[in-house]
RONU-394132 format. One record per residue: residue number from 1; residue in three letters; x, y, z of N, C-alpha, C in turn. Coordinates in Angstrom, 1 decimal. Layout:
<sites>
<site guro="NUM" lose="ala" n_x="X" n_y="Y" n_z="Z" ca_x="X" ca_y="Y" ca_z="Z" c_x="X" c_y="Y" c_z="Z"/>
...
</sites>
This chain:
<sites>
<site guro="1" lose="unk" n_x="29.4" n_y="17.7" n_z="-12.9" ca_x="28.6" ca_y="16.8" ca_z="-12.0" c_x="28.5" c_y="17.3" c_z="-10.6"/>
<site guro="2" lose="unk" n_x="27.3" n_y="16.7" n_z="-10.3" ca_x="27.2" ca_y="17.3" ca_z="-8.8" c_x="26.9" c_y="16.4" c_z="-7.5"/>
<site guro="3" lose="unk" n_x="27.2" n_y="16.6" n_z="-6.3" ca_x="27.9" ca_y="15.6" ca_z="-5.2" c_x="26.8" c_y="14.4" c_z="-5.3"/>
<site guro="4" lose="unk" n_x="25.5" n_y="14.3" n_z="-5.6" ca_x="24.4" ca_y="13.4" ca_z="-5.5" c_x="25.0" c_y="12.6" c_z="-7.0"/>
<site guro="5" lose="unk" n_x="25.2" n_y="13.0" n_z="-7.7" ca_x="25.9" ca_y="12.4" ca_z="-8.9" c_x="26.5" c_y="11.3" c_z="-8.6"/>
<site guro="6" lose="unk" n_x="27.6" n_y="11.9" n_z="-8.2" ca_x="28.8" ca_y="11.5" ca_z="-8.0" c_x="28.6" c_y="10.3" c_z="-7.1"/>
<site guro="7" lose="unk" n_x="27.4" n_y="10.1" n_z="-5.9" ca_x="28.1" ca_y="9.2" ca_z="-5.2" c_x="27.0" c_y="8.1" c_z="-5.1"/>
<site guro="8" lose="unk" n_x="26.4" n_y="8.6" n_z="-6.4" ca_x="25.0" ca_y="7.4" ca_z="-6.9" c_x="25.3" c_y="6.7" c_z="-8.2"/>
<site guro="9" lose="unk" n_x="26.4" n_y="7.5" n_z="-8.8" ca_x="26.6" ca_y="6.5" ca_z="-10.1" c_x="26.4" c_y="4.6" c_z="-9.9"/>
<site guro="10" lose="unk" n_x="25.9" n_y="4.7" n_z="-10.7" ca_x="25.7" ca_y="3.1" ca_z="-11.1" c_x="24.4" c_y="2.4" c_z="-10.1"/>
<site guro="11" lose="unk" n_x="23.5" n_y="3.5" n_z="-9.3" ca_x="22.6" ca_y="3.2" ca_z="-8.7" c_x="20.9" c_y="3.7" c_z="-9.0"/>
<site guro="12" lose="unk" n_x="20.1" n_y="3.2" n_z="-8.6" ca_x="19.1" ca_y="3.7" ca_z="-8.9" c_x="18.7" c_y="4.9" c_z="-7.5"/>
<site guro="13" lose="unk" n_x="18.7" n_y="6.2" n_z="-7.6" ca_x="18.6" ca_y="6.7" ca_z="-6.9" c_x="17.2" c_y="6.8" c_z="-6.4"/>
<site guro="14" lose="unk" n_x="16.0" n_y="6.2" n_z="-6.4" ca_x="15.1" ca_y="6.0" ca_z="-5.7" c_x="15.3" c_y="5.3" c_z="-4.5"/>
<site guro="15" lose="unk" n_x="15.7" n_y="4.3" n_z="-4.6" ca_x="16.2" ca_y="2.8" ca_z="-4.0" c_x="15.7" c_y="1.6" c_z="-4.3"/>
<site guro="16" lose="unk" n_x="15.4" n_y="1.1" n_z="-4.0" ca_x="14.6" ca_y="-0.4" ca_z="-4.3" c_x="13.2" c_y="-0.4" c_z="-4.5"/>
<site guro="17" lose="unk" n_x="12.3" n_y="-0.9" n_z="-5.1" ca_x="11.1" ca_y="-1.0" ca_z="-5.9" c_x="10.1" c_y="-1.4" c_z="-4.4"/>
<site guro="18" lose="unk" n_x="9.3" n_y="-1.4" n_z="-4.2" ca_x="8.6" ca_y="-2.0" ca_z="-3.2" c_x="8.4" c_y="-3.0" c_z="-3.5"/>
<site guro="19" lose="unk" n_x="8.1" n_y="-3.9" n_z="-4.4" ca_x="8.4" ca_y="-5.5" ca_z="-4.3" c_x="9.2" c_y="-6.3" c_z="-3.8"/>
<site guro="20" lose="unk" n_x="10.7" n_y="-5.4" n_z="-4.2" ca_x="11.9" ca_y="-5.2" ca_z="-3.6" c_x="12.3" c_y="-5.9" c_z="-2.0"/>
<site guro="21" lose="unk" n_x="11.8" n_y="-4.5" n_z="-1.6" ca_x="11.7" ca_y="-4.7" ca_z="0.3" c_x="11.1" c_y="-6.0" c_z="0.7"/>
<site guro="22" lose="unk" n_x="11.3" n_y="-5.9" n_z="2.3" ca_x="11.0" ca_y="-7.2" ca_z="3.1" c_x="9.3" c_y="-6.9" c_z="3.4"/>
<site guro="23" lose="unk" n_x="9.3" n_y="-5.3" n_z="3.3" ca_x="7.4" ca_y="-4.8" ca_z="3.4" c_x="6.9" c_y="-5.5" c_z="2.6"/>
<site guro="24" lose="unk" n_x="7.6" n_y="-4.6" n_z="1.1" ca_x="6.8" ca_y="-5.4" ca_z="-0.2" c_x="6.3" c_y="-6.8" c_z="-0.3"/>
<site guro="25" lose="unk" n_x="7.3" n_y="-7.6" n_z="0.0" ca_x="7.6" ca_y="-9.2" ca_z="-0.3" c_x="6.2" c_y="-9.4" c_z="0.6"/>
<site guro="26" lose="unk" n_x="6.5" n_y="-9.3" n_z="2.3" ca_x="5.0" ca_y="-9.7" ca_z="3.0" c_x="4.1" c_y="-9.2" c_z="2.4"/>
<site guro="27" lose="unk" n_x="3.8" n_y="-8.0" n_z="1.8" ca_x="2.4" ca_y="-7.4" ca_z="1.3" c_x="1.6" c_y="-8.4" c_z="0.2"/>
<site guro="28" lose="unk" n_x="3.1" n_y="-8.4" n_z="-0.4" ca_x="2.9" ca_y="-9.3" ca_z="-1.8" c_x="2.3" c_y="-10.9" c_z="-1.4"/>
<site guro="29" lose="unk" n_x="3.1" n_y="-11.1" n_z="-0.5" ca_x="3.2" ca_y="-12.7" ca_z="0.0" c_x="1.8" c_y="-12.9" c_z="1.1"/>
<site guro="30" lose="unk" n_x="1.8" n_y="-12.0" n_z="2.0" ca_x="0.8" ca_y="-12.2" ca_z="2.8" c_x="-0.3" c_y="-11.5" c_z="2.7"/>
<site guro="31" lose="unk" n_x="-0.5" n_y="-10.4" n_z="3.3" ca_x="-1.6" ca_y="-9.5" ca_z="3.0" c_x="-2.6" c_y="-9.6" c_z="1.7"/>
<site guro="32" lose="unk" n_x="-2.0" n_y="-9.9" n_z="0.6" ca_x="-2.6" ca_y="-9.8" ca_z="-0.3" c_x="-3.7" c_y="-11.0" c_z="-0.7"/>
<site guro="33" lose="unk" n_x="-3.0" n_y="-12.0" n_z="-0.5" ca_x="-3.8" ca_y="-13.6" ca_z="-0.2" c_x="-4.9" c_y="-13.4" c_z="0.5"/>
<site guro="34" lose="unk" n_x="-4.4" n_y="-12.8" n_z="2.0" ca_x="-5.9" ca_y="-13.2" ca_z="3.0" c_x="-6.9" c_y="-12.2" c_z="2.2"/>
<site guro="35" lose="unk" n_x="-6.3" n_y="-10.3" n_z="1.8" ca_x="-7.5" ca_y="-10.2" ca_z="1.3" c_x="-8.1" c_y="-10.9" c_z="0.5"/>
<site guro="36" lose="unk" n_x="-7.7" n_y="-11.6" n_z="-0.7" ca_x="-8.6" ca_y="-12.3" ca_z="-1.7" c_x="-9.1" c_y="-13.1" c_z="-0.9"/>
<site guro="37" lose="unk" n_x="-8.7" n_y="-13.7" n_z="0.3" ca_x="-9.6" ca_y="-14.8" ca_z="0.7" c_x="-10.9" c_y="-14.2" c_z="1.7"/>
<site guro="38" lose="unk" n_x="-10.5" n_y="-13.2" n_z="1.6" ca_x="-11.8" ca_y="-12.8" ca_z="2.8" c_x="-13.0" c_y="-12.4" c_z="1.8"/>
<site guro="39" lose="unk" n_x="-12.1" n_y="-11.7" n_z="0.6" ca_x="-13.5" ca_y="-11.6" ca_z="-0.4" c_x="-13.8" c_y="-12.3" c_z="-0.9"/>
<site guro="40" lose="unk" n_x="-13.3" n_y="-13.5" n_z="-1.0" ca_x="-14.1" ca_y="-15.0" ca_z="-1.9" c_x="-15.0" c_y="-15.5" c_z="-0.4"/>
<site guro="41" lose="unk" n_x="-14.6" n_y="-15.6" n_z="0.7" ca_x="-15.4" ca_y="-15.5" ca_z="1.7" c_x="-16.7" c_y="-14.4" c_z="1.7"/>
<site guro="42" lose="unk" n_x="-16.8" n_y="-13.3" n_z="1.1" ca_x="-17.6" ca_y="-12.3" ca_z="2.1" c_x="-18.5" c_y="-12.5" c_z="0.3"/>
<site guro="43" lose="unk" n_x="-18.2" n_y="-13.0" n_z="-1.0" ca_x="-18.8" ca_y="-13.3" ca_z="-2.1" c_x="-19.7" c_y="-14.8" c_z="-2.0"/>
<site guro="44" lose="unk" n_x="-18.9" n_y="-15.7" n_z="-1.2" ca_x="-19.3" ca_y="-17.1" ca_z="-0.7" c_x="-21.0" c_y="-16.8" c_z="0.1"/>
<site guro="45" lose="unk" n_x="-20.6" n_y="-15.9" n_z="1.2" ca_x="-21.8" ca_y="-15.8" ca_z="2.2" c_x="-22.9" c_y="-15.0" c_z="1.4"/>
<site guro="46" lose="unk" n_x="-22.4" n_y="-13.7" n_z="0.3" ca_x="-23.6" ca_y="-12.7" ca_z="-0.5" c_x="-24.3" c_y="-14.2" c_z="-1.2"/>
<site guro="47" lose="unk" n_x="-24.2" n_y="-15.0" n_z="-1.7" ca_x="-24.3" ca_y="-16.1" ca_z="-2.9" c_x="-25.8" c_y="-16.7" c_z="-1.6"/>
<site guro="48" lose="unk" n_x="-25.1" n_y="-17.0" n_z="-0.6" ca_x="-25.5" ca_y="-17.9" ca_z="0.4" c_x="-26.9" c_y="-16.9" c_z="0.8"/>
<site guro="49" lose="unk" n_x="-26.4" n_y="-15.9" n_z="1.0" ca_x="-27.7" ca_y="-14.4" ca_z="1.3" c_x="-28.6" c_y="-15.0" c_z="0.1"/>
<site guro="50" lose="unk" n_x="-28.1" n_y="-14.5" n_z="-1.2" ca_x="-29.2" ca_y="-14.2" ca_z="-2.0" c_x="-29.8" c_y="-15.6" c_z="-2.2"/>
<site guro="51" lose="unk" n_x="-29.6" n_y="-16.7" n_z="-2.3" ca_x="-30.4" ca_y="-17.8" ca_z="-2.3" c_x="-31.0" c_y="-17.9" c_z="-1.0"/>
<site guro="52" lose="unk" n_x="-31.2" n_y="-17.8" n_z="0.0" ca_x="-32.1" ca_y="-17.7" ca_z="1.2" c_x="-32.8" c_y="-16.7" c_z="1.1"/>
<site guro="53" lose="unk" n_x="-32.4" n_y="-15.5" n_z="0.4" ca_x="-33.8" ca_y="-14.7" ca_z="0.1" c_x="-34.7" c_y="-15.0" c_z="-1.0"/>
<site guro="54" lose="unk" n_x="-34.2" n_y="-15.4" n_z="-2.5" ca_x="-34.7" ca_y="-15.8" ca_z="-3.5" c_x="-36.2" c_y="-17.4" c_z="-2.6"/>
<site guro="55" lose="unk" n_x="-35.6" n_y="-17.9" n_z="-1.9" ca_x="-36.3" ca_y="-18.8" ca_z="-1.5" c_x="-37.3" c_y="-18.1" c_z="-0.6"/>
<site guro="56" lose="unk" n_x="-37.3" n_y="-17.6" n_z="0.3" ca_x="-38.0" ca_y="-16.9" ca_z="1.4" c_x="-39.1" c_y="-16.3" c_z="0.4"/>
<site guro="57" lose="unk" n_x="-38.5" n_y="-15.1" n_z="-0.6" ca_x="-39.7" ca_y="-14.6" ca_z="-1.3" c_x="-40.7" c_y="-15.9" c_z="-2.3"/>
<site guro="58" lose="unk" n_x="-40.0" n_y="-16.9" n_z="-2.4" ca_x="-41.1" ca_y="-17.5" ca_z="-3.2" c_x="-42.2" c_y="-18.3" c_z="-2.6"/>
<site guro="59" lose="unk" n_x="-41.8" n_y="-18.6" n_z="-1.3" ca_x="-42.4" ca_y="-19.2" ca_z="0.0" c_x="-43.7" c_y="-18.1" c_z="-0.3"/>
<site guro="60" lose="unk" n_x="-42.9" n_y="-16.8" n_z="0.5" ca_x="-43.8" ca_y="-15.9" ca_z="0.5" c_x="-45.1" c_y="-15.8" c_z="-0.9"/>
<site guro="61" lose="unk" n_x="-44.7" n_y="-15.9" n_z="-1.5" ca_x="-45.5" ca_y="-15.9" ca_z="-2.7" c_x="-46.0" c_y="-16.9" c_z="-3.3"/>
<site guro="62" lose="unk" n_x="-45.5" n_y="-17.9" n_z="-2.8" ca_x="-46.4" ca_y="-19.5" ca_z="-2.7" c_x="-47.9" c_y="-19.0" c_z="-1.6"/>
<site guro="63" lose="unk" n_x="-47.6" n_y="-18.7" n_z="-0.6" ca_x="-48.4" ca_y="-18.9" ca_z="0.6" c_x="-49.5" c_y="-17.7" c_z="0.1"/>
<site guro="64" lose="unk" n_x="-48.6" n_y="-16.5" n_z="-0.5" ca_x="-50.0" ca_y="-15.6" ca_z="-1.0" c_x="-50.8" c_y="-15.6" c_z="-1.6"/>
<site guro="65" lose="unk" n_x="-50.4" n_y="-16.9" n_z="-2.7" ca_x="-51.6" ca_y="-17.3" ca_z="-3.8" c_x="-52.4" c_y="-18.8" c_z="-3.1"/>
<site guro="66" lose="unk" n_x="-51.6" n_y="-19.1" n_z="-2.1" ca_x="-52.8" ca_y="-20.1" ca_z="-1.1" c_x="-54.0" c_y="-19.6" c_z="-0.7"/>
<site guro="67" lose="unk" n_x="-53.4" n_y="-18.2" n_z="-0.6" ca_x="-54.6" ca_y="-17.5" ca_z="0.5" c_x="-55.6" c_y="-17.0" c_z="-0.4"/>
<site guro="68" lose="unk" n_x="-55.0" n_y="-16.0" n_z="-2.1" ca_x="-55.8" ca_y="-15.6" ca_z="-2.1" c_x="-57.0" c_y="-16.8" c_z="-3.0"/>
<site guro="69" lose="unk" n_x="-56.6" n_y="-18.0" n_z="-3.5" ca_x="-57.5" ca_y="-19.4" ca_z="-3.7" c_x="-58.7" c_y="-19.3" c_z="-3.4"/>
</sites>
């Protein structure tokens, strides 16, 4: 056996898992949340886009078949 052996028995010689840590835990616990919230936010506003365009072009194409009448 050799000295790293010896004075890691009964340990995981990596160290702690990153879920583990006090990083992990905030990443897990905080960071992670707001991202999902900023992309149900930035998916909320695309939704919000595409129905004000979907509208805009039908306007548009209401008023073109006015004209060409």
């Amino acid at each position: 056996m050799n000295y790293y052996t010896l004075i890691n028995r009964g340990r995981n010689p990596m160290g702690p898992k990153f879920f583990q840590t006090i990083m992990g835990q905030r990443f897990i616990e905080g960071t992670i949340p707001a991202v999902l919230n900023q992309v149900k936010k930035l998916n909320d506003n695309l939704e919000r886009l595409n129905d004000n365009l979907e509208r805009y072009f039908e306007e548009e194409s209401d008023e073109q078949k006015e004209e060409d009448e």
